[in-house]
N, C-alpha and C positions, 0 to 999 in steps of 0.2 A: 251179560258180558258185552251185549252187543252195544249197549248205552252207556259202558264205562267208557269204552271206546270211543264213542261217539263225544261222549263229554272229555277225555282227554284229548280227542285232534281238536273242538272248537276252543278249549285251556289253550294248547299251545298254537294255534293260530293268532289268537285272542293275544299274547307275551309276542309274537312274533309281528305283529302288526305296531306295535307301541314300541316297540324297543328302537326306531330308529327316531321317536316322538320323542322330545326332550325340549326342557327348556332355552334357548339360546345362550348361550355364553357372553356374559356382558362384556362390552368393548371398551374399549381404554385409551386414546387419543394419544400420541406421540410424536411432536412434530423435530424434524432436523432442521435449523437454519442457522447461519453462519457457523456453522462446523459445532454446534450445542445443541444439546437433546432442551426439550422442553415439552413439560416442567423436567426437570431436573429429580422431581423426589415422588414417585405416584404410589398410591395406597391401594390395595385392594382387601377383598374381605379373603381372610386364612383358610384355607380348605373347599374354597369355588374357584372351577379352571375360570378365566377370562380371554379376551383376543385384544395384544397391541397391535394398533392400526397406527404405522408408521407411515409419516406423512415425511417424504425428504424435498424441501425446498429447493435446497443449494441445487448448481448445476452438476454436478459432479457424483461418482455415488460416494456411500457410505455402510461401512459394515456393523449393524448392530450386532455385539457379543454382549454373551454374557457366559462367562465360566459358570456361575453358582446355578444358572438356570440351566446351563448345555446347550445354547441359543448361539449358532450364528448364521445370518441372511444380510445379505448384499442388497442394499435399497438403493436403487437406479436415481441418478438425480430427476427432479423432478415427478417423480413417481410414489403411489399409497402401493404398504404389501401390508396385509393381516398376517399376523404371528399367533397361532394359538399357543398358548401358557395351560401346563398342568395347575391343577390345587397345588397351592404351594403352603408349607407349614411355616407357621407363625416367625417372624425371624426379616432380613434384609439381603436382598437378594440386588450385588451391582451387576452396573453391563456397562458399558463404554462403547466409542464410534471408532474402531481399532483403525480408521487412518488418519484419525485428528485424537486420539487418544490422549492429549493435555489440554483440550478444552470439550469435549464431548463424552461427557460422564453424566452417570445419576443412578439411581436405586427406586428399588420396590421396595414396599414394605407392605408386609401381610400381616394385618393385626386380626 
């Protein structure tokens, strides 16, 4: 009894030590400059979360939305913010810069 014991706390010590160990979530470059996302069209792999690292040039801010993702953050001009992104399923996912909103568009796309 006394070693099942033993071998079950060093099991869940064992899960509880790894569990905050993962691989990093790869990063995805996004930059704002004259009121347009670039690139404009970014691909990721379908079913791995990623992080957009927005980079806002302009002096001014800029709010990345995105209705299909449930994304929106206020990017300070002149300032980088990381956005973590769920796995997203296969499909095109847009977002726009909702105060330049006729030239600051673009899309994901998760193949």
């Amino acid at each position: 009894m006394t070693r099942r014991l033993t071998m079950a706390v060093v099991a869940t010590l064992a899960l509880a030590m790894t569990a905050g160990v993962g691989v990093a979530a790869d990063e995805v470059a996004l930059t704002i400059e004259k009121n347009r996302f670039s690139p404009e069209e970014i691909k990721v792999k379908a079913g791995t979360p990623f992080v957009l690292v927005v980079t806002n040039k302009d002096a001014g801010p800029e709010e990345f939305e995105s209705k299909d993702l449930r994304i929106e953050k206020i990017i300070p001009g002149g300032k980088t913010m990381k956005i973590g992104v769920r796995a997203l399923k296969a499909g095109t996912y847009t977002f726009v810069g909702e105060y330049h909103e006729k030239t600051a568009k673009g899309r994901i796309i998760a193949e």
